[in-house]
Each structure stands twice: as structure tokens, then as C-alpha cells.
C-alpha positions in Angstrom: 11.9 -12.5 5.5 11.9 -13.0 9.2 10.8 -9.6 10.7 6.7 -8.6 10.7 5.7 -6.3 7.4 4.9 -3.1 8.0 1.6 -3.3 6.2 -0.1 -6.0 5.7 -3.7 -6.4 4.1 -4.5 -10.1 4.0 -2.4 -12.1 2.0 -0.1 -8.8 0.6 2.5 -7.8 3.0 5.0 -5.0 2.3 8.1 -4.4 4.5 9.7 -0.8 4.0 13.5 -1.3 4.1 14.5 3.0 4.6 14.4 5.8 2.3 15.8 5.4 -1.2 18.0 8.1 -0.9 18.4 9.2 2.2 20.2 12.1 2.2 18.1 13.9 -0.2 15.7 17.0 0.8 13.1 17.5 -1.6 9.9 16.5 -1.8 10.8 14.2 -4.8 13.8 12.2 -4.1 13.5 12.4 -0.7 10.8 10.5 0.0 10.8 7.1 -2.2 11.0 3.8 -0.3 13.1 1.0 -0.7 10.7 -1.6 0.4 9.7 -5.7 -0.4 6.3 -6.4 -1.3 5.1 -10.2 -1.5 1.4 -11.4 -2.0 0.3 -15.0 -1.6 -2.0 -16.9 -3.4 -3.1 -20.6 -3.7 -0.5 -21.8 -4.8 1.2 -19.2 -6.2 3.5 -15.8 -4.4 4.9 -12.4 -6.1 7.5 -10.8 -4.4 9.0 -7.9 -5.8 12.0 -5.4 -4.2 12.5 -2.0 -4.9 12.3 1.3 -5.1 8.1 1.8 -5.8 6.6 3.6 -3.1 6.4 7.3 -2.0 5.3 8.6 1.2 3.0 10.9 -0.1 1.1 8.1 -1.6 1.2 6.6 1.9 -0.3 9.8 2.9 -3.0 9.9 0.5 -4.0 6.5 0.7 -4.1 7.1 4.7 -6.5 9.8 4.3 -8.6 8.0 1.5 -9.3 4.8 3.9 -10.1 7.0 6.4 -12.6 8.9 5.1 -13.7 4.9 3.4 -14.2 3.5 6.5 -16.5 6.3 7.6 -18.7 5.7 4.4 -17.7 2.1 3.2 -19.2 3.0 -0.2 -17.6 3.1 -3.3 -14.0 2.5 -3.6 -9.9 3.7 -2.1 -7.0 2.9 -4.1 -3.4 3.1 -2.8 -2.3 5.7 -5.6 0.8 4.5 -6.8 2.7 6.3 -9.7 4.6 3.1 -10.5 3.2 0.3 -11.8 4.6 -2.4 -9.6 2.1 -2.4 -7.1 -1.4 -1.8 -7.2 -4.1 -2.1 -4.6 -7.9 -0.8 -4.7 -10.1 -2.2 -2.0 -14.1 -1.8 -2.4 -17.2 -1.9 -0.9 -19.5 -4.8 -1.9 -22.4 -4.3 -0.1 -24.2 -0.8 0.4 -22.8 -0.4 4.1 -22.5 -3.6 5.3 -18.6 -4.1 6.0 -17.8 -6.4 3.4 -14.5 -5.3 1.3 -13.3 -6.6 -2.2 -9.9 -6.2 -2.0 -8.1 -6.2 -5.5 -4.2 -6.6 -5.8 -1.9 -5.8 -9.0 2.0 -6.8 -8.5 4.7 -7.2 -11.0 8.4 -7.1 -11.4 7.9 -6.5 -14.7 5.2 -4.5 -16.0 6.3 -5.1 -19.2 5.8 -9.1 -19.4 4.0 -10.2 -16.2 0.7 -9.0 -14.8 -0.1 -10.9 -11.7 -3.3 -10.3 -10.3 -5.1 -11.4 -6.4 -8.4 -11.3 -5.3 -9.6 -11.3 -1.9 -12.5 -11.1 0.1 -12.3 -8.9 3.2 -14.8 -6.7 5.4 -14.4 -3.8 8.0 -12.7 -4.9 10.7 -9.6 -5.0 9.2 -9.3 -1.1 8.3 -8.1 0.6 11.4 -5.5 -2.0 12.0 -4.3 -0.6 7.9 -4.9 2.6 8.7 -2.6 2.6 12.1 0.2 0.7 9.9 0.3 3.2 7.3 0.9 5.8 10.2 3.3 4.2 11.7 5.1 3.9 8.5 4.5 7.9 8.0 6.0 8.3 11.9 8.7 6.5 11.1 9.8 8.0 7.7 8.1 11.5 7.9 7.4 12.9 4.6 10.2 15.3 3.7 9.4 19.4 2.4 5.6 18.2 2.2 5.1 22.2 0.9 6.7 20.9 -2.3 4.2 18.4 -3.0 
């Protein structure tokens, strides 16, 4: 993949491709992702394409770090209702900065579990948060009263 992700945390980068289907309206349908996402490990990388993400778990996870990176206690997980991706950062030290950041990625839920662990801290939250806007700029969430 040659272009930049449009969210990237470390060594997880996901690249939103448009909406799944485009045309629709409602707050269901109309706003699933098509999008790659590819995490690398020593050694190792899990790339899976498809249709996995909605924008109003974009939107909630958005809100969630924000409010985490006022506190940076306890723990925000992107809220995915598909298991393909999963991604729950936390805080390891009461206030200090530093972030545990714990990914879950599988093509196959059914016979694969892949799982990355990575040390983070701080500093690397607004650039997330400001990446998860521009996502929600670019594809805004459609009928959000149906939600």
C-alpha cells in the first residue's frame, strides 16, 4: 500500500478505502467502511480488508480518547461490533503518560486470533484523536438521529 493510513497508532495502521455502500441513507448501512487494516510485529504482520468499521464507532472512540487523554486513567477501547479488529489502549501509570496499547486482528475470527502488544505514552493521542476527525470530516456520519 503506497499511500499514508488514515489512522495509525504505532505499529497498526488502517487505510479507509470509501463507504461500503455508498448510496445508502440510513444510519446503518450507510455508514460501514471499506477499509485495510495491517499491524506489524517482530516478525510477524496481519493485514485484513473489508467491510469492519462504522463511523459511529469512529465517533465514539473519538470522544472516549478525548475525554482519556484529559484523565489518562483507566482505559478507551475503539468499540467495534465486529470482531476483526480490536484495539483498547490503557493507562499504566496513575497519570504519568505511559499507554499500554493492546491490538486484536483477525481475518478469521473463527480460526485465527492474532494478538500485539505495545508500549506507548501520551504524546501520541492528539495526533489519533485529529486522524479519527479527519476520517469523520471526510466520510460524515450519515442520519446520526438514527443512531
Amino acid at each position: 500500500m503506497n499511500t499514508e493510513p488514515s489512522i495509525a497508532l504505532g505499529p497498526l495502521k488502517i487505510w479507509v478505502h470509501g463507504r461500503q455502500f455508498p448510496e445508502a441513507c440510513d444510519y446503518w448501512d450507510g455508514n460501514w467502511l471499506s477499509a485495510t487494516a495491517r499491524c506489524d510485529g517482530a516478525g510477524s504482520c496481519v493485514e485484513v480488508t473489508g467491510h469492519f468499521l462504522h463511523l459511529g464507532e469512529i465517533h465514539k472512540w473519538k470522544e472516549s480518547l478525548g475525554e482519556f487523554s484529559r484523565s489518562l486513567t483507566g482505559s478507551v477501547e475503539l468499540p467495534t461490533i465486529e470482531p476483526t479488529l480490536k484495539v483498547k489502549i490503557e493507562a499504566t501509570g496513575s497519570g504519568t503518560g505511559h499507554l499500554k496499547c493492546l491490538v486484536e486482528i483477525t481475518g478469521d475470527q473463527m480460526n485465527e486470533h492474532h494478538r500485539f502488544s505495545l508500549d506507548s505514552d501520551q504524546s501520541y493521542l492528539p495526533g489519533l484523536v485529529g486522524q479519527l476527525g479527519a476520517v469523520l470530516r471526510e466520510y460524515p456520519i450519515k442520519n446520526e438521529k438514527m443512531g
